[in-house]
C-alpha positions in Angstrom: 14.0 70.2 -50.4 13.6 66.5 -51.6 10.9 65.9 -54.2 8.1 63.8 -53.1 8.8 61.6 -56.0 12.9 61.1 -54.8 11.9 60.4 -51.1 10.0 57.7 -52.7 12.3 55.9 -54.6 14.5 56.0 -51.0 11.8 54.4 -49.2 11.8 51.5 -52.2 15.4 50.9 -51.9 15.6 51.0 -48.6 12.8 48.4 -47.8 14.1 46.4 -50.6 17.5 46.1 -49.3 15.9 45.8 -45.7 13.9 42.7 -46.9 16.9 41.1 -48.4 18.6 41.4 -45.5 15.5 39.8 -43.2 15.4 37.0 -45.9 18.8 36.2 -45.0 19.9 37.0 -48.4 22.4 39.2 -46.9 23.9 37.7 -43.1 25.2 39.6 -40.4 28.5 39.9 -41.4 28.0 39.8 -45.1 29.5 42.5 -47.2 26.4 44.3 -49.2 26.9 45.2 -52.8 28.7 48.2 -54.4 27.1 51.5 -55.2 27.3 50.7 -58.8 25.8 47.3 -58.7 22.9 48.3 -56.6 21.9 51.3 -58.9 22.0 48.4 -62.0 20.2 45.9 -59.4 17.4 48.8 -58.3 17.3 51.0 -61.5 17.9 53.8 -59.3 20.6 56.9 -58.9 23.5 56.4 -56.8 22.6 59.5 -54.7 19.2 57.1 -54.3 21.4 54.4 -53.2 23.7 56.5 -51.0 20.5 57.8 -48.7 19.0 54.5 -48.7 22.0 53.1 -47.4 22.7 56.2 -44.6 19.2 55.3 -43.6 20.5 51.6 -43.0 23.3 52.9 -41.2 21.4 55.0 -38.8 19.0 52.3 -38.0 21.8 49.8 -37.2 21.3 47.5 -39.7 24.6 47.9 -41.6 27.8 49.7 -41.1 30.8 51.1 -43.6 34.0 50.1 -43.1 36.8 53.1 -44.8 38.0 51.5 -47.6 35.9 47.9 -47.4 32.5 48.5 -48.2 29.1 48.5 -46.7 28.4 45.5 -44.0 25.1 44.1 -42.7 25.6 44.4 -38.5 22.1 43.0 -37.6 19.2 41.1 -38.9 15.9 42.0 -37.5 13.3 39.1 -36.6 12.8 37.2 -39.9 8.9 36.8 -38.8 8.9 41.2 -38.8 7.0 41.4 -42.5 4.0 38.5 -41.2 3.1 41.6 -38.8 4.5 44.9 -39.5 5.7 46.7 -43.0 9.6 46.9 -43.0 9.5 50.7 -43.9 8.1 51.3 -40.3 10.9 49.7 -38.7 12.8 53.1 -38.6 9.7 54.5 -36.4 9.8 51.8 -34.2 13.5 51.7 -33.5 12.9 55.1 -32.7 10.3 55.1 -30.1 11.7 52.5 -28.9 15.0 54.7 -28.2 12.2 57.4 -26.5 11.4 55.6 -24.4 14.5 53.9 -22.8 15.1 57.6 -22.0 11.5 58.6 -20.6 10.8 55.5 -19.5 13.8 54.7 -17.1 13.5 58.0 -16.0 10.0 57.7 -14.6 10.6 54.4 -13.2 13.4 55.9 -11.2 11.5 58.2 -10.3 8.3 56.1 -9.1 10.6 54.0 -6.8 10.5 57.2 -4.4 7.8 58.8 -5.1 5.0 56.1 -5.7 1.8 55.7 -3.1 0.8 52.1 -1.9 -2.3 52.3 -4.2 -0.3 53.2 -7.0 1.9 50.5 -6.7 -1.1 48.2 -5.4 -2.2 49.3 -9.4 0.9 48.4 -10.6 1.0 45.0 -9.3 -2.6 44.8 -10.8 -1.5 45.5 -14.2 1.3 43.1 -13.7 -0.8 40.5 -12.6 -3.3 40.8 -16.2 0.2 39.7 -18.1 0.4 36.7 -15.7 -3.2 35.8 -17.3 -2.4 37.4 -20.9 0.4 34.9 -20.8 -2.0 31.9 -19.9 -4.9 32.8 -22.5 -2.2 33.0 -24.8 -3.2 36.3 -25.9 -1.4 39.5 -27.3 -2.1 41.5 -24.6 -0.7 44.9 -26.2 -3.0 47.0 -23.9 -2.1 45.3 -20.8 1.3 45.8 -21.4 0.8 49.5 -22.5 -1.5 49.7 -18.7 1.5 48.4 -17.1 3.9 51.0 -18.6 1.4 53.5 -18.4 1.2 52.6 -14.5 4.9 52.9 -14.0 5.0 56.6 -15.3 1.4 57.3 -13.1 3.6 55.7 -9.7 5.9 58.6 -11.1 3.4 61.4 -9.5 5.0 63.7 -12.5 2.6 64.9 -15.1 5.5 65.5 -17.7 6.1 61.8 -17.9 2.6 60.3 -17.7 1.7 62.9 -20.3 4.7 61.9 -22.8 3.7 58.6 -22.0 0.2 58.5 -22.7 0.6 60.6 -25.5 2.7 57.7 -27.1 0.0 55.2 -26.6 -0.9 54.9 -30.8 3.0 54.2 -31.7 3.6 52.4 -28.9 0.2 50.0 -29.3 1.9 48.9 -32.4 5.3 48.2 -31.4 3.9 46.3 -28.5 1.2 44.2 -30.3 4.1 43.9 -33.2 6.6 42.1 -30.2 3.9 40.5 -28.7 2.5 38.9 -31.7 6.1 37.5 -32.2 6.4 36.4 -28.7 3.3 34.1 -29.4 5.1 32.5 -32.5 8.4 31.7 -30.5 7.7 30.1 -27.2 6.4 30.3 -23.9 10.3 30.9 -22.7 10.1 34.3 -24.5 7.0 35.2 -23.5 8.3 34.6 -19.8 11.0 36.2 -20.5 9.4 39.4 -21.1 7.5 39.6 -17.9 10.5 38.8 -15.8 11.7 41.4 -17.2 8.4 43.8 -16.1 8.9 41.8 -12.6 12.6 43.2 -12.2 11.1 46.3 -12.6 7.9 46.0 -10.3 10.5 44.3 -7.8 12.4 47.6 -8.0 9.6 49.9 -7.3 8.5 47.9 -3.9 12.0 47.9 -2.7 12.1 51.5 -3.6 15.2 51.4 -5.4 15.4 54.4 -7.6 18.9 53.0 -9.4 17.2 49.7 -9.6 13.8 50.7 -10.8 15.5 52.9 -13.4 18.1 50.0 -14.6 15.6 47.2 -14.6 13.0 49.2 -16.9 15.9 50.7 -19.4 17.0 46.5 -19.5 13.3 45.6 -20.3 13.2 48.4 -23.3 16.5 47.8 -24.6 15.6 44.2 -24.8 12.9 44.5 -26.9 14.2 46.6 -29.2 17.1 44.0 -29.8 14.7 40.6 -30.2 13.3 42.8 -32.9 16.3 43.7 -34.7 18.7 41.4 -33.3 21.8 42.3 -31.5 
């Protein structure tokens, strides 16, 4: 078992190399340094450097080329640290790839199984965003009652109860993408509720494939404008 104290000196690495990487220090594309001249540069062990840098790799953010060297693959959002500590970026990415799987599936589901009040809630929730949007507000819970809507048009308890469950990590990933959409422009911030219209689209044409496809699109989405492509 890791000490406390080495898991530590991971997470600094890690987050420092992360944050040179969002400060464009390091461009997608960019070839990081060697083992050996980021334990000089961190004052850390090279098995530090090595799990800081698997971490990097599993999140996406850089790759290793046999023989070449460690590359950066992706930047995330250079605004990311006004709004969120780079160390939880890991977390995010990761319930953000939960719920592409949950997600879709209950949408899928809802397009068959969902009543005319549930998707008469649905369009309610969607409907909030349209004025979220105008107020030019975050809007985090309104999104969340949207998604939350979806899974409830399901009629499966399973996936309303994973989904609801997630409601604390999702909260922040969605005030986190929201609070960016606010900082880029009202084109992004349209964007993102086409994207939930696709999806309510879907569920009143009763297109399971479509409902399924248009919510996994929405998710995937906004996992890459956070950490690019």
């Amino acid at each position: 078992m890791r000490s406390s104290s080495g898991t530590g000196l991971v997470d600094r690495v890690y987050r420092e190399i992360l944050a040179s990487i969002v400060a464009g220090e390091f461009k997608e594309g960019d070839q990081l340094p060697t083992e050996q001249a980021l334990t000089e540069r961190f004052a850390a062990s090279r098995p530090t450097i090595r799990e800081a840098l698997s971490r990097l790799r599993a999140d996406g953010i850089t790759s290793t080329r046999r023989g070449a060297g460690t590359f950066v693959t992706r930047r995330p959002d250079p605004d990311l640290p006004r709004f969120a500590p780079l160390e939880t970026l890991s977390d995010l990415q990761r319930c953000y790839d939960f719920r592409i799987v949950v997600e879709s599936g209950a949408a899928a589901l809802a397009a068959t199984m969902a009543t005319e009040a549930e998707l008469a809630e649905v369009q309610r929730c969607y409907d909030r965003l349209d004025s979220v949007i105008r107020e030019q507000a975050v809007g985090a819970g309104e999104d969340f009652d949207f998604h939350l809507a979806v899974a409830r048009a399901s009629r499966n308890q399973f996936f309303i109860s994973a989904i609801a469950s997630m409601q604390p990590q999702v909260l922040v990933s969605m005030n986190l993408m929201r609070s960016l959409s606010l900082i880029k422009s009202m084109e992004r911030q349209h964007l993102v509720q086409a994207e939930h219209a696709l999806v309510l689209d879907a569920l009143r044409r009763k297109d399971a494939a479509g409902a399924g496809s248009a919510m996994r699109l929405h998710l995937e989405n906004a996992r890459n404008r956070m950490f690019g492509q």
